[in-house]
Structures are given as C-alpha cells and as structure tokens.
N, C-alpha and C positions, 0 to 999 in steps of 0.2 A: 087674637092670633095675628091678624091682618097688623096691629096697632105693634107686636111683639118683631115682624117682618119687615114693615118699617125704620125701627129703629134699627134694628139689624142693618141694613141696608145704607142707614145715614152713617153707621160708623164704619162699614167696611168701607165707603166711598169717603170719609174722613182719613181713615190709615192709607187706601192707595196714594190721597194727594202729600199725605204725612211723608210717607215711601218717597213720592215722588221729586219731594221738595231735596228731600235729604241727596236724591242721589244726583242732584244737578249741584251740589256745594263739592267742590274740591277737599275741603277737610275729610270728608266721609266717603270717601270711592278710592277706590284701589288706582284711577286713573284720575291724572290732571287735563281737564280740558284746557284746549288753548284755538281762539279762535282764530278765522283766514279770512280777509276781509279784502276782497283781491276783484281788480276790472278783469272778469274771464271773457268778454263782451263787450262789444262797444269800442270808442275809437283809439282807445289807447290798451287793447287786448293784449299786445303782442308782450308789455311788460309785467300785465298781470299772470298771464302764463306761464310765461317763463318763470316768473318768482315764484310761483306755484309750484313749479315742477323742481324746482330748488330746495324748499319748505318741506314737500312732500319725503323725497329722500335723505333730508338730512333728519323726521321724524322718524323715516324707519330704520335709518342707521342709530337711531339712541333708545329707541324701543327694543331692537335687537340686541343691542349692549346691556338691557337692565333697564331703559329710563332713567326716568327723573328718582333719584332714591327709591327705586323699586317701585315704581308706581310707571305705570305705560301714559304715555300722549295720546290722550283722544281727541285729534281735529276737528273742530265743527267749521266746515266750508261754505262760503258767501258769494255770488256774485254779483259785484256791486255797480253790471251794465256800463260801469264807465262814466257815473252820473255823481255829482255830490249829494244828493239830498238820499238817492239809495243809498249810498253810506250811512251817512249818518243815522238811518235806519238801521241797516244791519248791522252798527257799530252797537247801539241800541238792544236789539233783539240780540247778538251775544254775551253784555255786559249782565242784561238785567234778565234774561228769560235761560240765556244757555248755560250762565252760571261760569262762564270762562275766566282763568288766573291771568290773560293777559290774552291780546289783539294783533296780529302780524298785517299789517297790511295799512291801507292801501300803498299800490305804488307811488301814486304822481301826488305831488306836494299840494295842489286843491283839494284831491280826493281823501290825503292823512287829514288836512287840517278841519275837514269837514266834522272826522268823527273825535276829535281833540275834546271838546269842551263835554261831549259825551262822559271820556274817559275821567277826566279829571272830577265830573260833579259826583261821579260814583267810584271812584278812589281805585281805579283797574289801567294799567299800565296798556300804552301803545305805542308798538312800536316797527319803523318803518326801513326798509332797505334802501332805498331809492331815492325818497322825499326832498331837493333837494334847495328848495328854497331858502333863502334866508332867515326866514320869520317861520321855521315851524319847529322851532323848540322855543325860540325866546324873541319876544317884539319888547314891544316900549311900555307894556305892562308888566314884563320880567319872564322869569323860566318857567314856562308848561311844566308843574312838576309828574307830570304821566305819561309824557310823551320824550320818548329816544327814537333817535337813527343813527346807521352804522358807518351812512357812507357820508364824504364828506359835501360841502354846502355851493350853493351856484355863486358864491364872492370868490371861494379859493379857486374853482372852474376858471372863473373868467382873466383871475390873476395869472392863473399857470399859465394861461393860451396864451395871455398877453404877450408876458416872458420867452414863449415859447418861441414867437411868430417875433420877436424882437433881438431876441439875445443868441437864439437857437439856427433861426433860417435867415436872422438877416432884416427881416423885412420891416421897413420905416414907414409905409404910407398901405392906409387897411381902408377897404369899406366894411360896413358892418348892414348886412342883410336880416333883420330881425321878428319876430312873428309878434305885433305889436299888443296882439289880445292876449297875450301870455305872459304873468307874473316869471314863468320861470326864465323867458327870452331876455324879458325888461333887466333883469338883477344881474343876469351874463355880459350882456352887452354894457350896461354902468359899470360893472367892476371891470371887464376888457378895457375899456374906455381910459376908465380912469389909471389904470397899470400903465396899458400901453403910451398915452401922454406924459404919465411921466418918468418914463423914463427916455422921451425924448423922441417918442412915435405921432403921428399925425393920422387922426383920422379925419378923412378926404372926405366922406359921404356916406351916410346912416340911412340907407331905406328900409322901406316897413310894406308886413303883408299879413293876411289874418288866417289865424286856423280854416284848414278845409281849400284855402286858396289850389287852385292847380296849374293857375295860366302865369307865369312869372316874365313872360320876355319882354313887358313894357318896363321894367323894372331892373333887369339885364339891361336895356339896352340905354334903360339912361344913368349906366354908372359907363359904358363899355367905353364913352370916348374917354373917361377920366386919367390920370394917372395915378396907378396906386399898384403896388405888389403883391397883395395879396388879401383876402375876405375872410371875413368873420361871419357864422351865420349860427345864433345862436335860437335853436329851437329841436322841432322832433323831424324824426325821420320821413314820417308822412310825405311834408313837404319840403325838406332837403333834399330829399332824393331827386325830387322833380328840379328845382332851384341849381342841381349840380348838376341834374341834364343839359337842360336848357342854357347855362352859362356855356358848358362845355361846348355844347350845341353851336353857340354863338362866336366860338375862337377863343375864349376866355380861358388860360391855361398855369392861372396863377396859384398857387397854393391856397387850397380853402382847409379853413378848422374850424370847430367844433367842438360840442360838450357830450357827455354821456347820451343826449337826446338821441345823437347818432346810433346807438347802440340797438340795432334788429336786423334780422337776417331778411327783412323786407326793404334796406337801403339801396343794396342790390339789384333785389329786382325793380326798385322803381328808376334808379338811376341809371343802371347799366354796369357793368363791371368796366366798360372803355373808361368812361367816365370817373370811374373814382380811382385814380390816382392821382398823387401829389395832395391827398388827403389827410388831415391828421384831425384827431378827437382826444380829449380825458376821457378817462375812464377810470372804473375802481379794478377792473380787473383784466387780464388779457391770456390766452393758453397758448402763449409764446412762452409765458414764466415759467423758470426751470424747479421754480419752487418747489421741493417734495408735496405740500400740501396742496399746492394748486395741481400735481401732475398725479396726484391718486384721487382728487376732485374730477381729474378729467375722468379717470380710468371709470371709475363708480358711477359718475351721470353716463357716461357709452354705453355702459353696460345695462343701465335701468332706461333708457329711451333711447340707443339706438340714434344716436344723434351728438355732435359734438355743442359743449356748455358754451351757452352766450353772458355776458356781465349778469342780467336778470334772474338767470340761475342759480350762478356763482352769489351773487345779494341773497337772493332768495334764502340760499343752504347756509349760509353764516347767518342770517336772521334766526332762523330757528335755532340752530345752534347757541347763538349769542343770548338769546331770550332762555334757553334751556339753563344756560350756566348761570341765571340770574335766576332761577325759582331754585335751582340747585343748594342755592348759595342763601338761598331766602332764611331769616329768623322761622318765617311762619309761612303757609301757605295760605298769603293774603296778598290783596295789592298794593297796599303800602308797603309790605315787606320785600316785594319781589321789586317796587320800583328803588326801592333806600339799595337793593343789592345791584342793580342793575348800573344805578349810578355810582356804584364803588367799581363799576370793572376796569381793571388793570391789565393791560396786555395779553387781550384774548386774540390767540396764534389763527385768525381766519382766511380763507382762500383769498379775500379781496385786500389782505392785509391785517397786520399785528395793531387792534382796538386798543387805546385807552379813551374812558367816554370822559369827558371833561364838564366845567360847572354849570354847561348850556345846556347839558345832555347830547352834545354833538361828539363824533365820532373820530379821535385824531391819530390822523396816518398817511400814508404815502398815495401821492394819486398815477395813474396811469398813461402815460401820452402814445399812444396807439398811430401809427403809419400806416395809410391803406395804397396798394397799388393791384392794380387791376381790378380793380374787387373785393381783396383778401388782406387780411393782416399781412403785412409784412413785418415789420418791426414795433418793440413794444419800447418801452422806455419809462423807468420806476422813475418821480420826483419825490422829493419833500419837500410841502409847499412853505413856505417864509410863515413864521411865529407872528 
C-alpha cells in the first residue's frame, strides 16, 4: 500500500510540473506573456517609470480591444534597481523560466545591452524605447538579430542640435559640457562635434564631469571668460539641471541644448524653472503636437494617472504597442517569428511618430526639438533628420 502511495504521489508531482511546464509556453495559453524589464529603482528610475506607466496602459488598451488575436497580454514585471548585471538576470529569468514571447525594456542603452546577448543565445526578441546609443542594435560584429528600438539613435541627436544651434539660432562658437563616464554623452558630443565643424562651426572648449557630480562652478567658471554663444551639454538630467543652475547662477545667459537625457519632470526642480529658459532638447516626443494621436494619448494617460505624459511614457505606450503588432503579425508564436515580423514593420502610426524599422533594426522617423522657457515647454518643432 505505502509502495502503491508513493507512486501515486511521484506521478501526480510529474503531471503538476507537466501542467506547469505547458502553461508558461505561449503556444498553450489562452495569454501571451510579454516581459517588462524596466530601472523602477535606482539612479535612472525616473525613465523606467515612466516607460512603465506607458507599457502598462497601452497593454490595457489592447487587452480591452481583444488582444493579441484573441489571446490577452500577461505582463511579467522586473525591476532592474538600475544596475546592469540585475538585468541581465532578469532578462534571463524571463526568457528562460517565465517563458515570455518577447522583453520591453530596459530603458538606458548600458542597461538594454546588458540583456542582448541574453536574448539572442535563446532566440527571444528585445526590445527598447529609449536605448539610445549607437552600438545597441549593430557594432562591428554586424546586427543584433533580437534586438529593436523605436526611437531614433545619439549620432542623429547630436547632428540635429548641431544644425540646430547653427543653421537655426545662429550660433558659430559652442562649448560642449559633457558627462565623460557616459557612452551616451561621449557619441552626442562626437557626432555635435563633428556636424557642427562642419559646417563651419568652432568649438571653443570641451569640458568633462562624471556621473553623480553636483559641484560644477570650477567648471563654469573656466569656460565663463571664453568666447563662445552658446553650450552643448550632452548627458542626463540629474546633472543638467544642477550645470544649468549654476551656469545661470554665474551670468551665463547663452542658449544651452540638449538630447532626450533632458527629458523628466525632476529638470525642473533641480534647476529651477528661472533657470531654464533659452533652452532647447531633442526629443521623440512633445504634447504641444496637434497630432490626433498624440492628443487622445494625452487624453488616455490623464485620465489613467492623473497627470500629464512625459516622452518616457509616450516611448513606453508605442513600445508595447509596436512589439504587439509584431506578435500580431507573427508566422508563429515563437521568437524568430515575432523578430522576422517585427523587422518588416512599415509605418507603424505611433504617438512619438510614424515607425519604419530599417536593416539595423533602428527606428526611422522624425525627431523633436523642444523650446523651454521658464520651466515649461514652450515651443515644439518636428525635424527630419538628413539620410
């Protein structure tokens, strides 16, 4: 009896994990998981948030509608403290344990390309809103075949501002203020660079300061005798905000720009709303646009938080969206299939702009050049960056 009990026992604990294997495979569930692979923590929180809370409501606007071919989105949520090596973990633990058809996250282009090599050895697509480095779909080894983003890259950043700060306002002589521990500073500043030289601009003086810095006026104060019209400071808001105190602080009252880093409603408070005028940023998105679909994007995020949408969210809800219409579109519901779909999208109609993803898996479309006075957006202004 005891011998007839046991076996009993080993095959019921056989069929549970039998059960349980099946019901984490996307082929066999009534839902597609899809993991969220996001800094909710940590020093660069403010973008994984917000991408989050973008993510979130653009799942429950297509689970509402029906889903994915009649199958609901089941999120499996991560956060990834802001650290690389937690990514690549949790990139990890949703690829191979949660069974997910694809990976939305991380924001910042260290923290995507952490969980890359993840993606690619186990054949499951990742893909990023934000990422904006040059090297995170394709380096000198050729194209990440598992890795997409939607927004466009820090070479086209750095050309727009050039152009911008040359052809736009005028201005011929730039320092370039730059966060030198940051891949994404470094790529802003060489392509600014090289734009703005040539087409006939002069940059005067190139200083450097490191993530977490907060004291900037030795740094101010030996650009302040120079002559030059206007700054380039390519990095995150952390320390902009402080850097565009403190210059302002000093009399410095030249037009400073900027890339997307700029992009949180903590610029604000760390720099002061006096302070940021005669500011200008890229950006993928801005709720100046009279776009229909950016202006029922607004309507929809107000109405679910109570709060008006920052770029991160706007990224965030076109990520999910964009990765939706690529399982939609899928042969099969596998990762090879959903990435072969994902790389044939064609003018997907998104809040931050109309997607075609091209042979890098980079994302080609119009960018945003954003005016701040007082504080606030004032003026947006749509580009199309040069072929």
């Amino acid at each position: 009896m005891k011998k007839t009990i046991t076996l009993l026992t080993v095959v019921a604990l056989m069929l549970t994990v039998f059960v349980g294997c099946n019901q984490a495979t996307p082929n066999n569930s009534d839902t597609i998981k899809v993991g969220i692979n996001y800094e909710l923590s940590g020093g660069t929180a403010t973008y994984g948030q917000s991408s989050v809370e973008g993510i979130e409501l653009a799942i429950e606007e297509i689970n509402k509608a029906g889903g994915i071919n009649g199958k609901q989105i089941q999120p499996v949520k991560y956060d990834n403290k802001s650290e690389e090596a937690e990514a690549t973990t949790l990139a990890t633990r949703l690829i191979t344990q949660d069974k997910v058809l694809a990976v939305l996250g991380p924001a910042t282009s260290g923290m995507f390309k952490a969980t890359i090599p993840v993606a690619e050895q186990n054949k499951i697509p990742v893909a990023s809103g934000s990422a904006t480095a040059n090297d995170v779909t394709v380096d000198a080894n050729g194209v990440k075949e598992f890795a997409f983003r939607i927004c466009f890259y820090d070479e086209v950043q750095g050309q727009v501002m050039a152009d911008y700060a040359y052809e736009k306002l005028g201005k011929q002589k730039a320092v370039i203020i730059m966060d030198s521990s940051s891949d994404y500073a470094k790529g802003l500043a060489e392509s600014f660079t090289e734009t703005f030289e040539a087409a006939g601009g002069t940059i005067v003086a190139q200083e450097a300061y490191v993530t977490n810095d907060t004291d900037f006026n030795a740094v101010i104060t030996s650009i302040k005798g120079q002559d030059f019209d206007v700054i380039f400071i390519p990095g995150y808001y952390q320390e902009v905000g402080l850097i565009i105190k403190q210059a302002r602080a000093q009399g410095i009252d030249v037009p400073i720009l900027g890339a997307d880093g700029f992009d949180s409603p903590k610029l604000a408070e760390l720099a002061g709303a006096d302070a940021l005028s005669n500011v200008y940023f890229s950006n993928h998105y801005s709720s100046l646009d009279q776009d229909p679909t950016v202006q029922e994007f607004i309507k929809s995020f107000k109405a679910q938080y109570n709060k008006e949408p920052d770029a991160f969210n706007a990224l965030g809800y076109d990520l999910a969206k964009f990765v939706a219409d690529g399982i939609s579109r899928a042969e099969k519901p596998d990762g090879e299939s959903v990435r072969n779909a994902l790389a044939e999208t064609k003018e997907f109609h998104g809040v931050t702009g109309t997607i075609t993803v091209d042979e890098n898996h980079n994302a080609v479309k119009d960018i945003i050049v954003i005016q701040m006075e007082n504080g606030k957006q004032a003026n947006s202004e749509r580009i199309k960056p040069e072929e």
